[in-house]
Phi, psi and omega in degrees: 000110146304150229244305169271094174250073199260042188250130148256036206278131176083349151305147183254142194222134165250137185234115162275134198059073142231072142289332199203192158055252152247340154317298180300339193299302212284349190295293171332313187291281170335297177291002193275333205257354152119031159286142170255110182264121167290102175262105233251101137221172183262335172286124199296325185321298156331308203256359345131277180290325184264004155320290177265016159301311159321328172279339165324303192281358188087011169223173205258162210215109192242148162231156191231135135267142207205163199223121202277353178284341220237097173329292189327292196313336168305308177297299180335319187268321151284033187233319166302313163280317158308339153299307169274010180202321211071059155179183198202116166240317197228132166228141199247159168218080165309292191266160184207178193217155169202080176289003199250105166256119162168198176290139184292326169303344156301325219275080174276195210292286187338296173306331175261323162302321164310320182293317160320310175288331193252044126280290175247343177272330181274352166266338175291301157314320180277346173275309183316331185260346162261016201236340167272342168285318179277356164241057128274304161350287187087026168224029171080189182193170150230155177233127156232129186252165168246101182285243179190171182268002164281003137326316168225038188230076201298169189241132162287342172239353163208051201301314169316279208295342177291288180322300197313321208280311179306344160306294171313298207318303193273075127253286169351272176310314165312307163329298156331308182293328201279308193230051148295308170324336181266008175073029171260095157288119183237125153219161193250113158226146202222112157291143171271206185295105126241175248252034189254177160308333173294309192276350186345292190293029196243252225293006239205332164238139196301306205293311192267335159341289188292335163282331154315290178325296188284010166275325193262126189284018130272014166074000201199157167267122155321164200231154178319337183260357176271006167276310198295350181281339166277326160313310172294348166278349192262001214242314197298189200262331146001301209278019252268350191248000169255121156219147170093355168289153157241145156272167166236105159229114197218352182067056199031042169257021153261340178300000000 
């Protein structure tokens, strides 16, 4: 018997945005670890490349395109994996949008809806339709979301997505609290700065960059793929007595 039981082997996985960034890490990590992943972005081009970064590693890899405000498009992508694989084990709810950098009073009606909608409302539906599949399973699941440590830190530039993501933390517990009983595990994790496309506009100006760095008791921003070692503990047998928890990897800068 393993003791430390990180193997997914033979599992199923859904990665939404994980095209790219830290979606693509964990898709990557996850199939490293002997999962078959379903991938969820809306660029196909995009959605492509992290098919066969995934295929790399030796396990098979479906990509969907899908646009998570669109309830159908949601149904679709479990409806879509119990189709290629039969089974549903793990959902990552990755993606996410922030058009506004700036003061929360910018922030119009269109714009605090987009956020919302592809933040918290489109991770709430898509756990729900994946939480009816794995208990067609009978064998339970893990849901892992992903916030931001702007959950718990507000921001001047970027104030919608810090409230959307602190929505996620406690969607994250609730969940949890409902449906253990279904042999469902939810947890959370918020990531500090790191180095995707999404954070450009972060890590990308000299001034908030260098207040990262010096606030973090590593000194540095993080990179996409340090994320993904907490999703497979999260996803694994490893994790099997946590739910309702967040991780924080941030290189210590709440500490």
């Amino acid at each position: 018997m393993t003791v430390a039981d990180f193997s997914l082997k033979d599992q199923v996985a859904i990665v939404t945005g994980g095209s790219r960034g830290i979606g693509r890490s964990i898709a990557v990590g996850l199939a490293e670890h002997g999962a078959d992943i379903v991938i969820a972005a809306r660029k196909p081009d995009d959605l492509a490349k992290a098919v066969e970064a995934v295929e790399a590693t030796g396990r098979r890899a479906v990509g969907v395109p899908t646009n998570v405000r669109r309830i159908a498009d949601l149904k679709a992508l479990v409806d879509r994996s119990r189709d290629e694989f039969g089974r549903l084990d793990i959902l990552v709810n990755n993606a996410g949008t922030n058009p506004v950098f700036g003061p929360v009073q910018e922030i119009d009606e269109g714009a605090w809806d987009m956020i919302m909608n592809t933040n918290v409302k489109a991770l709430h539906f898509l756990s729900n339709f994946a939480r009816e599949a794995m208990l067609e399973g009978g064998r339970g699941g893990s849901i892992i979301n992903i916030s931001s440590v702007g959950a718990y830190r507000a921001s001047d530039v970027i104030g919608g997505y810090s409230v959307s993501k602190a929505a996620v933390t406690m969607l994250t517990q609730v969940q949890a609290k409902s449906w253990g009983v279904d042999k469902i595990r939810v947890n959370c994790i918020a990531p500090g700065l790191i180095r995707t496309e999404f954070a450009r506009a972060l890590w990308d100006n000299d001034e908030i960059r260098r207040s990262s760095e010096a606030e973090a008791s590593l000194h540095r921003i993080g990179e996409p793929d340090e994320i993904a070692g907490a999703a497979v503990y999260l996803a694994s047998p490893s994790a099997s007595f946590m739910t309702g928890q967040t991780i924080i990897v941030d290189g210590g800068r709440l500490v």
